[in-house]
C-alpha positions as CSV (number, residue, x, y, z in Angstrom):
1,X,105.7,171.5,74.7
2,X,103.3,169.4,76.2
3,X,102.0,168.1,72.9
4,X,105.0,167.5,72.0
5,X,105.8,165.3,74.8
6,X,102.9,163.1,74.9
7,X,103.4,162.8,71.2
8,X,106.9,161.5,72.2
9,X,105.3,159.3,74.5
10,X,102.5,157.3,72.3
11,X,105.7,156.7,69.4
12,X,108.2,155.5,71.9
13,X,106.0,153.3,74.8
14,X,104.4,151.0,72.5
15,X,107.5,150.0,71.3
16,X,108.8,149.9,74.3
17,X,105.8,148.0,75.8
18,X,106.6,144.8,73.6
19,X,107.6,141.6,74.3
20,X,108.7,139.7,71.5
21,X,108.3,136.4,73.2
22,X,104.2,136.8,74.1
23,X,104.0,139.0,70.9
24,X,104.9,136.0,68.9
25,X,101.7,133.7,71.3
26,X,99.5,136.1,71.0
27,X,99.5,136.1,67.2
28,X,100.4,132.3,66.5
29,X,97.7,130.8,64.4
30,X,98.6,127.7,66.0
31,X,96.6,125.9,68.3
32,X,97.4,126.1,71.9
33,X,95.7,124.9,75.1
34,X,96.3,124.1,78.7
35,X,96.1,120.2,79.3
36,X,96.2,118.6,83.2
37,X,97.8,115.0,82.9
38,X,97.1,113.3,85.5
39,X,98.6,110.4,87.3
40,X,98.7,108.3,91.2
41,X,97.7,111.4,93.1
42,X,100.1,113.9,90.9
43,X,99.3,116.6,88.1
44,X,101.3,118.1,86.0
45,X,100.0,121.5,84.1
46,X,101.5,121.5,80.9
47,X,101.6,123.5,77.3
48,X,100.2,122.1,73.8
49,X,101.3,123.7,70.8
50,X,99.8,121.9,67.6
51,X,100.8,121.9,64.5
52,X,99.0,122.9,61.0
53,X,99.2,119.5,59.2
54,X,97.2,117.0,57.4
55,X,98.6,114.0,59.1
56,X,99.2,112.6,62.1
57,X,102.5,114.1,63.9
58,X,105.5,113.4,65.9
59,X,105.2,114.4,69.1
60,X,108.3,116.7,71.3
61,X,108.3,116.9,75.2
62,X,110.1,120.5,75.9
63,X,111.3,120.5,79.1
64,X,111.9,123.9,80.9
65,X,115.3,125.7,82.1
66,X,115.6,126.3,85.7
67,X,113.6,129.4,85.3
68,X,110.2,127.3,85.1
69,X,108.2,127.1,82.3
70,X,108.5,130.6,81.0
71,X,106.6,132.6,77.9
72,X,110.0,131.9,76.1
73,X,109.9,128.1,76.6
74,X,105.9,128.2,75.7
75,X,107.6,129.6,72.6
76,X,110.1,127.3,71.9
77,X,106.5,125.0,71.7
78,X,105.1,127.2,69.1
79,X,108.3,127.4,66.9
80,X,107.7,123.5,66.9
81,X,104.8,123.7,66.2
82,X,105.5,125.5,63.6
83,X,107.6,123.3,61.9
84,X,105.0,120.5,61.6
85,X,105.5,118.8,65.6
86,X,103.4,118.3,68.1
87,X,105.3,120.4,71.3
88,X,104.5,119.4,75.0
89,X,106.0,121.3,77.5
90,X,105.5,120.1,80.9
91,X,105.7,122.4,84.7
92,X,107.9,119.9,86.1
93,X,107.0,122.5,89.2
94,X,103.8,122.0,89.2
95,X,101.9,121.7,92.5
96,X,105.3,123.3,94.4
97,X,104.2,127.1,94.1
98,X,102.2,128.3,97.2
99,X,98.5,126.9,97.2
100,X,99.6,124.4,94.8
101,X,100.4,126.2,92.1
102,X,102.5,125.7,88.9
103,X,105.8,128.5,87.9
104,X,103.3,131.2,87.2
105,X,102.1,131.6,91.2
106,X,105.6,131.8,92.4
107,X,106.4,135.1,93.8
108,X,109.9,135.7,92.4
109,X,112.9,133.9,90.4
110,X,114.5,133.1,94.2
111,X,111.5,131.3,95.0
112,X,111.7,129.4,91.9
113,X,114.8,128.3,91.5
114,X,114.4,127.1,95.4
115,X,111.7,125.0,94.5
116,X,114.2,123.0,92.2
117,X,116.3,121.5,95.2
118,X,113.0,119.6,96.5
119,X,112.7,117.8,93.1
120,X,113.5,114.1,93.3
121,X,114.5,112.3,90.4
122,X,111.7,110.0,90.6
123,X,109.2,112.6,90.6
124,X,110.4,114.0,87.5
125,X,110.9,110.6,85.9
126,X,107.4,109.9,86.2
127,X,106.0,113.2,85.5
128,X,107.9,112.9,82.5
129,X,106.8,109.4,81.4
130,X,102.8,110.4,82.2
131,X,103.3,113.8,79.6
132,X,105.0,111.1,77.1
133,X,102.2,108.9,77.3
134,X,99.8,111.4,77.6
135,X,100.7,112.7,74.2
136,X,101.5,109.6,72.1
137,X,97.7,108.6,72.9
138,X,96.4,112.1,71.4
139,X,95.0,111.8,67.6
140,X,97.0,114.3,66.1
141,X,99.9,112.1,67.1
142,X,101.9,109.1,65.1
143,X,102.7,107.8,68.3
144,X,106.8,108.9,67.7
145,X,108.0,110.7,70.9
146,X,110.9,112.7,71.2
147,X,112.3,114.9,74.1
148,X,114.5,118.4,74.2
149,X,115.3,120.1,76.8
150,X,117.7,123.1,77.9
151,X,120.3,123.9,80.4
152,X,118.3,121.9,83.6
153,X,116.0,120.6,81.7
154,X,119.1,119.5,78.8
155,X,120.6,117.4,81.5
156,X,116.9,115.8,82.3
157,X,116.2,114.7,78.9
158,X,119.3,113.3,78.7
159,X,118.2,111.3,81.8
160,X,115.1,110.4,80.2
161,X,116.6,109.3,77.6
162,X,118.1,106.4,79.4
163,X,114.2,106.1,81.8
164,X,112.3,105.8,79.0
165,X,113.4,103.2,75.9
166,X,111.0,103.8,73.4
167,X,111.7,107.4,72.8
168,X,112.5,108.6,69.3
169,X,115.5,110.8,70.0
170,X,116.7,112.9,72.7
171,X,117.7,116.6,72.3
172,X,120.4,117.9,74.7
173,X,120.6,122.1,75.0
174,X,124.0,122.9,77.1
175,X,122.8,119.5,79.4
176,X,125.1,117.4,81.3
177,X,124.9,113.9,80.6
178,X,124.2,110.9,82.9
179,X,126.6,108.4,84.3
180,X,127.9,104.8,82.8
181,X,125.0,102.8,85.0
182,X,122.2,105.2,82.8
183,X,124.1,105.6,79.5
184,X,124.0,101.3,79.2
185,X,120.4,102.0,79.1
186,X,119.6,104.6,76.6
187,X,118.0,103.0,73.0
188,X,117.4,106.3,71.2
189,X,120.5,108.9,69.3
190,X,121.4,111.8,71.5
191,X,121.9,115.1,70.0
192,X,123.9,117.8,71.9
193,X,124.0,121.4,71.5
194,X,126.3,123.5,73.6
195,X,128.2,126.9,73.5
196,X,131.6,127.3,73.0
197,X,132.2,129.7,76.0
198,X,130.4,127.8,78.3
199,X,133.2,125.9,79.3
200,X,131.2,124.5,82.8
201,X,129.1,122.4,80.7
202,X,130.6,121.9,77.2
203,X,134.1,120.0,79.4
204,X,131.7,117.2,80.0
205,X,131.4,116.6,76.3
206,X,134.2,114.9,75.7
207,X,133.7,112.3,78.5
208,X,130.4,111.6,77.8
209,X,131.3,111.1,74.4
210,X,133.6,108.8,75.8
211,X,130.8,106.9,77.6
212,X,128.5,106.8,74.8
213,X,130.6,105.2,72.6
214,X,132.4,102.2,75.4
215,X,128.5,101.5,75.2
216,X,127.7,101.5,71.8
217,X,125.4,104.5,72.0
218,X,124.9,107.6,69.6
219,X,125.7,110.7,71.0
220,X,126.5,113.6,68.4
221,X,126.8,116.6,70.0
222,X,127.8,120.1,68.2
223,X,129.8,123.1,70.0
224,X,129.0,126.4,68.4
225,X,132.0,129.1,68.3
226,X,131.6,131.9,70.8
227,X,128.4,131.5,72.3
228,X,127.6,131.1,75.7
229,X,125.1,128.9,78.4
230,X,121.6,129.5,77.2
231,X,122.4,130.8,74.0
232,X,118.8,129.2,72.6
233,X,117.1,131.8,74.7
234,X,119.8,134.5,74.5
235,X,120.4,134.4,70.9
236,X,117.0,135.6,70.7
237,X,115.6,137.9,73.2
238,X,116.7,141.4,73.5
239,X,120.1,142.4,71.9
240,X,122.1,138.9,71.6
241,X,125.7,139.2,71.0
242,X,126.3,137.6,67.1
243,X,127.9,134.8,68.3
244,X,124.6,133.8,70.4
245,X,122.1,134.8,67.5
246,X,124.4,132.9,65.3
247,X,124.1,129.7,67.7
248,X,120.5,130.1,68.1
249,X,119.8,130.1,64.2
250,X,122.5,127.4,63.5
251,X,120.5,125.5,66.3
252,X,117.1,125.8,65.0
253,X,117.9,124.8,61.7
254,X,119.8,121.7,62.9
255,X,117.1,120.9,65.2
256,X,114.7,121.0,62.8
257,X,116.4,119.3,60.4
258,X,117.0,115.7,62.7
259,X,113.7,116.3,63.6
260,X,113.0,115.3,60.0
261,X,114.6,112.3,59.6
262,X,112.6,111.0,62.9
């Protein structure tokens, strides 16, 4: 009986024992690293992911849900990667975890998501624009920029869209957008993605669609059928509901497919 039951044991806790998400770094043959970009009297700790090509690359800034940068978002890097991009994802927490830390020294999800109120928009502005220079400088780069983020960090690069001008395109995961004063100042397209039952964010669609096109801009968002807030990170982790593992696939392959034409 006992034999039995650790023999139970060894088949079943491996597979229990496995996270997709760091399964998936751990085994990338892509190239990652740590980088500190530094600016003023600021740092911001953030995530390369390089890509496996012969030439020079565009470049992605991936900016983080309200969960911090996570494994999955670190992920989100590597799946650029990839796909031929250069991925930067930024700890727009960085130095706000006890001691000075970045999301990883936080104690809990409550203390996390606290940290987010003491943000200021000028803050992540410029932490933004010092991981956008930061990376168009690197070799590996072709000096094209883009930015994605999701839910949080969705409505942030649709704000940086509108801070920083040269940017190649802007990627907007279930994101609120800006008001008319920031709109006039956006150069680049704007690409949405939002669910379908996620009514809290996808009503603002239609009125910023509204406002991006009084002012000339290009906004092209997409609502996917049935799936809900996150469904990028849902429709892949654990057992998604189809309609969110549809999303996230019809996503991806979207995604990567404007990416192209960059």
């Amino acid at each position: 009986m006992k034999r039995a039951f650790v023999l139970i044991a060894l088949l079943v806790f491996p597979v229990c024992a496995q996270d997709p998400t760091k399964e998936r770094l751990e085994k990338s043959p892509r190239h990652h690293e740590w980088v500190s970009v530094k600016y003023g009297n600021r740092t911001v700790q953030a995530f390369l992911a390089f890509p496996e090509v012969k030439g020079k690359a565009t470049a992605v800034i991936v900016i983080h849900e309200n969960r911090g940068l996570s494994d999955w978002v670190r992920s989100v890097a590597d799946q650029l990667a990839e796909a031929g991009y250069i991925a930067i994802a930024p700890d727009m927490l960085s130095g706000m975890a006890p001691n000075g830390g970045k999301t990883s020294d936080f104690p809990d999800g409550d203390s996390i998501r606290q940290a987010y109120s003491k943000l200021t928009p000028d803050q992540i502005t410029a932490d933004l624009n010092a991981v956008a220079d930061h990376v168009a400088k690197l070799p590996a780069c072709n000096g094209k920029v883009a930015v994605a983020g999701f839910c949080w960090g969705g409505r942030q690069s649709f704000m940086f869209a509108a801070n920083r001008p040269t940017l190649a395109a802007a990627f907007v995961f279930y994101g609120n957008g800006p008001d008319k004063d920031a709109i006039a100042k956006i150069k680049c397209p704007v690409y949405g993605f939002y669910g379908g039952n996620d009514a809290r964010v996808t009503e603002t669609v239609a009125p910023t669609s509204e406002l991006m096109k009084q002012a000339g801009k290009t906004f092209d968002p997409v609502v996917y059928e049935g799936a809900g807030h996150g469904f990028m990170r849902s429709g892949e982790e654990g057992t998604p509901t189809e309609a969110n593992k549809k999303a996230r696939d019809a996503g991806w392959m979207r995604w990567k497919a404007l990416l192209k034409k960059i």
